[in-house]
N, C-alpha and C positions, 0 to 999 in steps of 0.2 A: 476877739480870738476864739472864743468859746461859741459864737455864731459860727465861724467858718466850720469848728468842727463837727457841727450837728450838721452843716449843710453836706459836707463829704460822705458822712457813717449813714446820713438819706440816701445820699445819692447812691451810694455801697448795697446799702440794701433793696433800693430799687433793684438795681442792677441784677441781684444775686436771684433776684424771684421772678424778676422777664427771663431767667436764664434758664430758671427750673420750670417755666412754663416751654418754652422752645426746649429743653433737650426731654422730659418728661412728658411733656402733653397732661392731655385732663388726667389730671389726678396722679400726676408728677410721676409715674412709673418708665423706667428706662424701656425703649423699644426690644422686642426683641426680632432673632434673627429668622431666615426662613423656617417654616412651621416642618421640619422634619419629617415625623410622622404621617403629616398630612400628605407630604410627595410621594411617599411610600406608598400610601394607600393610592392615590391617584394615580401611580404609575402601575401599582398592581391590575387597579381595574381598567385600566389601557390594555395591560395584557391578554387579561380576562374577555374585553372586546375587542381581540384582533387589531388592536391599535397598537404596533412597535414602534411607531415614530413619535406618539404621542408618550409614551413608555419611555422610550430614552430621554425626554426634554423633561419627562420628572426627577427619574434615577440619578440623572447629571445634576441638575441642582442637587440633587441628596448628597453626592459625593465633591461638588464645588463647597458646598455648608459644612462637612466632614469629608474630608478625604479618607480612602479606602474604608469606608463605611460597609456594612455587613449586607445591606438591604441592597446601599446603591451597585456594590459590585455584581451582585446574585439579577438585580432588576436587570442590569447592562447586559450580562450572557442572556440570559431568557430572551430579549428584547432581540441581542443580535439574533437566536436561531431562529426568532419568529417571522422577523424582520427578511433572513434568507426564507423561509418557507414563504411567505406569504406577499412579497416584494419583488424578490429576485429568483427564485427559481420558476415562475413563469414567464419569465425573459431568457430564459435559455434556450429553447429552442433557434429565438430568432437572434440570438449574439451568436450560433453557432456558425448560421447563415453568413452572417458579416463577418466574423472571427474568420472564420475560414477563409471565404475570399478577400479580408485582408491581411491572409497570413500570419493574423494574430491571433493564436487559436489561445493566450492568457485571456483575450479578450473577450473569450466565452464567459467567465466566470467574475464580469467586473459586477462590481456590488456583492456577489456572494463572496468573493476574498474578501472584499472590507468586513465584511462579520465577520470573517472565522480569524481572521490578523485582531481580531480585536479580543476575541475570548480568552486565548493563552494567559496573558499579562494579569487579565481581571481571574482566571480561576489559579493563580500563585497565590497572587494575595487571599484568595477565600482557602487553601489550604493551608495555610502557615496562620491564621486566624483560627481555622476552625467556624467557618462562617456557615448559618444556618441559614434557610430564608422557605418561609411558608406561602403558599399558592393556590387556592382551588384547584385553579386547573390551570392549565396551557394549551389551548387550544392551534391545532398545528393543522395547515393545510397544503396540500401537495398538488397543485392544478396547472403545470405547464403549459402553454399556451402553442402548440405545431402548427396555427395557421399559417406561417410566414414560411415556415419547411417546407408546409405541404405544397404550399404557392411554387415557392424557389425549383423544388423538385421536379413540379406540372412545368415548370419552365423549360425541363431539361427534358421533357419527354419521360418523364419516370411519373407513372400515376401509381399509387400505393393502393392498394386493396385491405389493408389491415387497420383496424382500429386505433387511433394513436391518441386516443381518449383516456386521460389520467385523471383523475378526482377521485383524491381520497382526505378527508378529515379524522382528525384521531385528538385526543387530550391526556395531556400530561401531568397529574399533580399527584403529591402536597409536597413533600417536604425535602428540599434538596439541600444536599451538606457536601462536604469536602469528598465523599469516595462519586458523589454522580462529579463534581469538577474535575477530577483525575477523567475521568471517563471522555465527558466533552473537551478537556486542553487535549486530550492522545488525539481524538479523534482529528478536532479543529486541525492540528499542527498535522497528522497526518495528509487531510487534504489540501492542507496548502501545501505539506512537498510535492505532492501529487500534482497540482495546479502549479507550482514551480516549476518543473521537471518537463513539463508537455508545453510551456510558454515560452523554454529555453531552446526550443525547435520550432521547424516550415516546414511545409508541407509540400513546397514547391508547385502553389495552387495555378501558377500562371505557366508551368510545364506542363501540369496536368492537364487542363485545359483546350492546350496548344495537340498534346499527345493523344488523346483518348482513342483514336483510332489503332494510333500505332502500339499503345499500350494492350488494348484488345485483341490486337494479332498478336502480340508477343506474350498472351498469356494463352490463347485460345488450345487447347488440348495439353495445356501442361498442369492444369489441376485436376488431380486424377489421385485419390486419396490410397487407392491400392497399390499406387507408386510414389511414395513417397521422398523417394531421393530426386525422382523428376520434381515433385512439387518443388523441393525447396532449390533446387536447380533453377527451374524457371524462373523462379521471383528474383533473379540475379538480373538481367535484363532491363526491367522495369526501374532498378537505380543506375545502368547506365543512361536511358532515356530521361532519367531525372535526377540531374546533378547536384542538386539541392535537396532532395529528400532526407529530412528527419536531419540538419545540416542544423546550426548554430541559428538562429532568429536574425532578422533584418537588422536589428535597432541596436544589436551590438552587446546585448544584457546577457545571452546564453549563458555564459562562464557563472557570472554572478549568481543567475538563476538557481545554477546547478548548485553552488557553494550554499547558496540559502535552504535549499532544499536538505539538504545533509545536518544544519544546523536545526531543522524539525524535526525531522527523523529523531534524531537524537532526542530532542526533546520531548518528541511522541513514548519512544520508548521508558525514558523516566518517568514520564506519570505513568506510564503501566507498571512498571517496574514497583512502583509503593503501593498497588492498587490495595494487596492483601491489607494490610494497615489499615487503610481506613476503613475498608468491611467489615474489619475484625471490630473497629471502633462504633461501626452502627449497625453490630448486630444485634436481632431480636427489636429494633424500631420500625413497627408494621407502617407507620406514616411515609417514611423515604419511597422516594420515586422508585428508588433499589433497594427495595428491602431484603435483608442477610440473615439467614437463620445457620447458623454453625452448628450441623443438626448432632455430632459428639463433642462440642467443645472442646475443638486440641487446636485451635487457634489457628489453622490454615484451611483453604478452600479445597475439598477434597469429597470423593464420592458419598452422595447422602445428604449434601448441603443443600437447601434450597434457594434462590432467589426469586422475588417475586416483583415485575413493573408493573408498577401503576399508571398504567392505560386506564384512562376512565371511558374513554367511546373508542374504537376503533369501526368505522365504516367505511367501505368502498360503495361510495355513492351512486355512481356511475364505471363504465369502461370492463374489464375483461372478467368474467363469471371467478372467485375463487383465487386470485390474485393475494387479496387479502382476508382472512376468517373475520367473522364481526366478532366483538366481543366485547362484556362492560363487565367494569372492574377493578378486574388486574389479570395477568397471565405469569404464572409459576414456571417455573423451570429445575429440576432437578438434577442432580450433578451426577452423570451417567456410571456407571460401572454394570459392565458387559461380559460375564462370566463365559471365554469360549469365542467371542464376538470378533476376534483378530485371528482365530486360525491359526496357523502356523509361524503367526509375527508374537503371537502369544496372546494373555487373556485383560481385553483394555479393561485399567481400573482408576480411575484419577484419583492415587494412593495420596498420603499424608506428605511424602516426599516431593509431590510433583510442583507445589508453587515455590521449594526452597530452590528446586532445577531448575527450571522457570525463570526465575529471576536470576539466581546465578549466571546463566546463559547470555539472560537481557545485559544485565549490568557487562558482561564483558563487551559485546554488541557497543553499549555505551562509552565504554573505558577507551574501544576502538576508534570510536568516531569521534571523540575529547581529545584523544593525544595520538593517535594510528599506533599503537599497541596496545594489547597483546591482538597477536593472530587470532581469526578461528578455523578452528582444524575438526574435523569431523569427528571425532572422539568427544569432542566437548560434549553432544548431544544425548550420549548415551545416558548419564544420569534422567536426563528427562524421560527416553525412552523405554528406559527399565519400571522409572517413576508411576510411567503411564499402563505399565504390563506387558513391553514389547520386550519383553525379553528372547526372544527369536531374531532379534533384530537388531546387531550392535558393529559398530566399525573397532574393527581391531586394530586398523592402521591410521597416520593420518598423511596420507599421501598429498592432500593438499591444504595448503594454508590461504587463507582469505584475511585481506586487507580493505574492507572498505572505505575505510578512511580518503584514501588514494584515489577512489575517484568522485571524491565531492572536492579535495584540494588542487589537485590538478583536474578541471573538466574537460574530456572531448564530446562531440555528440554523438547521436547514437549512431550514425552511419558509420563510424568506427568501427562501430562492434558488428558489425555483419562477415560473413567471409569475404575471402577475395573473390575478383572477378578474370574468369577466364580471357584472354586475347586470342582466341581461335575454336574455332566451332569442333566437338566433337564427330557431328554426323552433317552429311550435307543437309539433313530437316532441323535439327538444334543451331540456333543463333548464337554467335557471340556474346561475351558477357554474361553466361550463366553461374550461377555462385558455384565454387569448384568444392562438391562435397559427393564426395563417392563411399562404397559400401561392399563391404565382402558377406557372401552369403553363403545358407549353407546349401542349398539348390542354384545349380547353374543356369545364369538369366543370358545366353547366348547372344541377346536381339537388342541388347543394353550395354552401350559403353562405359556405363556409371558405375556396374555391378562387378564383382569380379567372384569364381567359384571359392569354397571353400579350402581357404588355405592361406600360409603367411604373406600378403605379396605387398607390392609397395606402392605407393601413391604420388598421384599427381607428378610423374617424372617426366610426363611431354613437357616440364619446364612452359607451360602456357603464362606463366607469373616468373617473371624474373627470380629467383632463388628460391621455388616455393620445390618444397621435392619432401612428401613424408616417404620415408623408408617401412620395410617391412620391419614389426614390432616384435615378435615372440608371440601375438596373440593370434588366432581363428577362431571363426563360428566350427563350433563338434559337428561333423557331418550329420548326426542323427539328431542335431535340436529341433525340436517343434518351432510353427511360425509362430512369431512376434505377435499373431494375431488371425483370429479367422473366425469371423463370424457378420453381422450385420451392425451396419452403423450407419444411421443416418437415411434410415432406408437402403442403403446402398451395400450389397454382399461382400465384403475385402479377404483378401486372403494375404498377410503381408509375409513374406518369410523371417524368420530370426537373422540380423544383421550387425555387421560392426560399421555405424557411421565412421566415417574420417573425413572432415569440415578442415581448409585451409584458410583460418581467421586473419585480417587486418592485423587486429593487435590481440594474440593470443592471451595474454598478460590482464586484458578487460582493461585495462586504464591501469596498471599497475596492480589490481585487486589481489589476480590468480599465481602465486607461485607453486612449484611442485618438488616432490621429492622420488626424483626415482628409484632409488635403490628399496622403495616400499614396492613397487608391483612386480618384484622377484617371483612371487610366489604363482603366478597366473602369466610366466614364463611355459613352453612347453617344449624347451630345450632347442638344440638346433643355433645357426650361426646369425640369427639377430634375438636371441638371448644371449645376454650381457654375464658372464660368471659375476657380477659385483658392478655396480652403481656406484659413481660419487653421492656419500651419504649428505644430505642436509638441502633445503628448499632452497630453488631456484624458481628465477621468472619462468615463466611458461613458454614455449615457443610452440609450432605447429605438430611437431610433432611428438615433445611430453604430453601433450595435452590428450591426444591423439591415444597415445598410452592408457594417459589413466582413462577415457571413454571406451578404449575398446575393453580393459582391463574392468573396468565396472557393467558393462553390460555382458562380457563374456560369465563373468561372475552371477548372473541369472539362469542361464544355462546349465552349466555344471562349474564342478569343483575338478582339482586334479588330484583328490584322494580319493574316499569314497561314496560321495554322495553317486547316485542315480541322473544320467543327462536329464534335467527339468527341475530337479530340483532345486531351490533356491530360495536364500535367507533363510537358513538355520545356524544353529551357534558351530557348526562346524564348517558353513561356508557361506560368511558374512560377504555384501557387497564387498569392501575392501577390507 
């Protein structure tokens, strides 16, 4: 019996030290897990040589070994922006080519969306960590590639004469923290609503195509910048020959598109919205990319502040003379205040006040587009404007209320938002279908049926649009106002006269966005039987012709006042816009 037991407690301890050789290896110590430190570093020096792809297969293991890890989150944005510089944004030119004529003009920007969808998420977590991550540099290069433009273009008979030569290298270091993340999630989510927003429309490229002749008649002698009511006239035309312009996407996604877009937006604005914070928290660290100096420490960004990027090369290698300054280093920037510098809007100074208005603003912006309240109404703004030294320049009323919320949850496209289109030609040389947006001036344009002298008169009542009829308002151009404009632009000498546009819009309302209050434009009445003694007080949707009001009511309002300013004078605290 006492043989069997020595053979078992053998056998046991065999057992127990072949065991500690396989889990231990030589010299019995437990394995360990990926070398951390070491991906960091390996993934850094990917960055350091232009390798993004190699960069991200390290940072990911950092962050598969530790999730939301400090290095691997920081590794992963760097890696995305390098990765669009140096990846994808030399493919744009030639996705534009395809994009466009496959109507899929999101399809310009595949590979550069995948970076920028991917930084929002990862710069959360580095601000709610307070995530630091050190760098030499970042080296960034910007070299588009237009051979396939310039091919596509030579195909079309358009030979380009201009240099379309882009190469520039620049470097980014050292030390990036939570106020550069806020920076890059605004921007990222920015251009994806941007890149959302223009993927959720066509272009109608197989109209176009089809039409180029006839779109070239139907534009030819109607851009003419000294007529301006002609211009935007004319381009009415060009969306009856093209039915589908700026129209919802093939594929069915437009709506979505739009709703996503709204949902960056929004998120753009919140990281700006904290930016002050965390400047305030990495001020006086000369290392940061953005370095903050609060040059009186009163805790907000305000005139006298400096910040400073850390650029370490900035060169434009090749392509257009002065494009870009060279410079090694960093480049400062100081926070302006212009004693004088606004004239008669008053003396710009980016006061102590201006980032608490700022933000105040944003965050309603935000509260908006969270839950579609509260409105913004143009009074909101004045704190900022005062903040900034505009105090010449403040709305006393709020005649209109804005809802953007409204149209990111209901989306239409943007052909929507155009005016209507005529069903009957003004003159026998004007085409059908021209956008119906006429003008009262204060010189009579005899030779123009678009124009009408100065005086109250009423619009659009040839009924050319089923129910479209703006009545005469209470407002005119002062016979004695100066033009709108007169001098040289564009090489080109303009003389425009002072005018009251009146545009009869689709959907006056913008998708729900614009309501109005009329009983605010009383004041910019000038008596007579289409001034109203009293308005129903309180916002209403917009139709074609409140709207119509408050545009003639605000530009009449540049002019003169009806008290005692001087005809020209305008925006003073006695005769605000509105």
């Amino acid at each position: 019996m006492k043989s069997n037991k020595r053979t078992v407690l053998g056998i046991a301890v065999a057992m127990a030290a072949l065991s500690g050789l396989v889990v231990g290896g030589c010299g019995g110590n437990k394995p360990s897990g990926p070398n951390i430190q070491q991906l960091t570093t390996d993934g850094s020096n990917a960055l350091i040589n232009k390798n993004p792809t190699a960069a991200k297969t390290s940072f990911q293991s950092v962050l598969n070994a530790k999730a939301n890890d400090c290095n691997g989150e920081w590794g992963m944005v760097l890696a995305d922006i390098q990765d669009a510089t140096v990846n994808q944004i030399p493919n744009l030119p030639s996705n534009l080519v395809s994009g466009v004529l496959a109507d899929n003009l999101a399809s310009i920007f595949t590979g550069v969306s995948t970076d920028l969808a991917d930084i929002p998420a990862r710069t959360a977590v580095i601000e709610s960590k307070g995530c630091e991550f050190t760098l030499s540099s970042l080296p960034i290069d910007i070299k588009p590639d237009f051979s396939s433009l310039i091919n596509e273009l030579q195909s079309l008979g358009i030979n380009l004469s201009i240099n379309l030569s882009i190469n520039y290298s620049f470097n980014l270091g050292n030390q990036w923290g939570p106020a550069e993340a806020r920076i890059l999630g605004a921007g990222s989510n920015a251009l994806l609503a941007f890149i959302n927003i223009l993927g959720a429309h066509q272009l109608d490229v197989t109209d176009i195509m089809s039409n180029l002749s006839t779109l070239e008649g139907l534009l030819t002698g109607g851009l003419n910048l000294s007529d301006p009511i002609k211009l935007i006239r004319s381009l009415g035309p060009v969306f009856t020959a093209l039915p589908k312009l700026l129209a919802f996407n093939n594929s069915g996604t437009g709506p979505a598109d739009i709703t996503t877009a709204g949902a960056e937006i929004n998120a753009a604005l919140t990281e700006i919205s904290g930016i002050n914070d965390s400047l305030q928290a990495d001020k006086g660290i000369a290392a940061k990319v953005i370095s903050y100096d609060d040059a009186n420490s009163n805790g907000v960004v305000d005139a006298g502040d400096t910040f400073t990027l850390g650029i370490m090369d900035l060169t434009p290698t090749t392509g257009p003379v002065n494009v870009l300054v060279e410079a090694t280093g960093s480049e400062t920037f100081t926070v302006p205040a212009y004693p004088g510098y606004a004239g008669e809007y008053g003396d710009f100074n980016v006061s102590s006040n201006t980032i608490p208005a700022a933000k105040a603003l944003l965050d309603k912006f935000i509260n908006n587009l969270t839950s579609g309240s509260p409105n913004i109404v143009p009074t909101d703004v004045n704190a900022l404007l005062a903040a900034i030294g505009f105090t010449g320049y403040s709305f006393t009323t709020s005649v209109v209320a804005l809802n953007p919320s409204s149209i990111f949850a209901n989306p239409e496209p943007l052909r929507t938002f155009f005016p209507t289109l005529s069903t009957q030609s003004w003159t026998t040389t004007t085409p059908i279908g021209q956008f119906q947006v006429e003008a009262e001036v204060a010189n009579v344009l005899t030779t123009t049926a678009w124009y009408y002298e100065a005086g109250d008169d009423p619009h659009f009542t040839d009924t050319t649009v089923s129910g479209i009829s703006i009545t005469a308002d209470g407002v005119s151009v002062p016979s004695s106002a100066a033009d709108l404009y007169n001098g040289s632009l564009m090489g080109t000498q303009l003389t425009i006269p002072a005018m009251l546009p009146y545009i009869s819009f689709n959907d006056p309302t913008f998708d729900g966005v614009l309501s109005i209050d009329l009983s605010q434009l009383l004041e910019f009445c000038e008596g007579g039987p289409s001034c109203p003694v009293s308005s129903p007080t309180g916002f209403k949707a917009a139709t074609s012709y409140s709207l119509n009001k408050v545009i003639a009511a605000g530009v009449y309002g540049l002019f003169t006042d009806t008290t005692s300013s001087p005809v020209g004078q305008h925006f003073t605290t006695e005769d605000p816009i509105w």
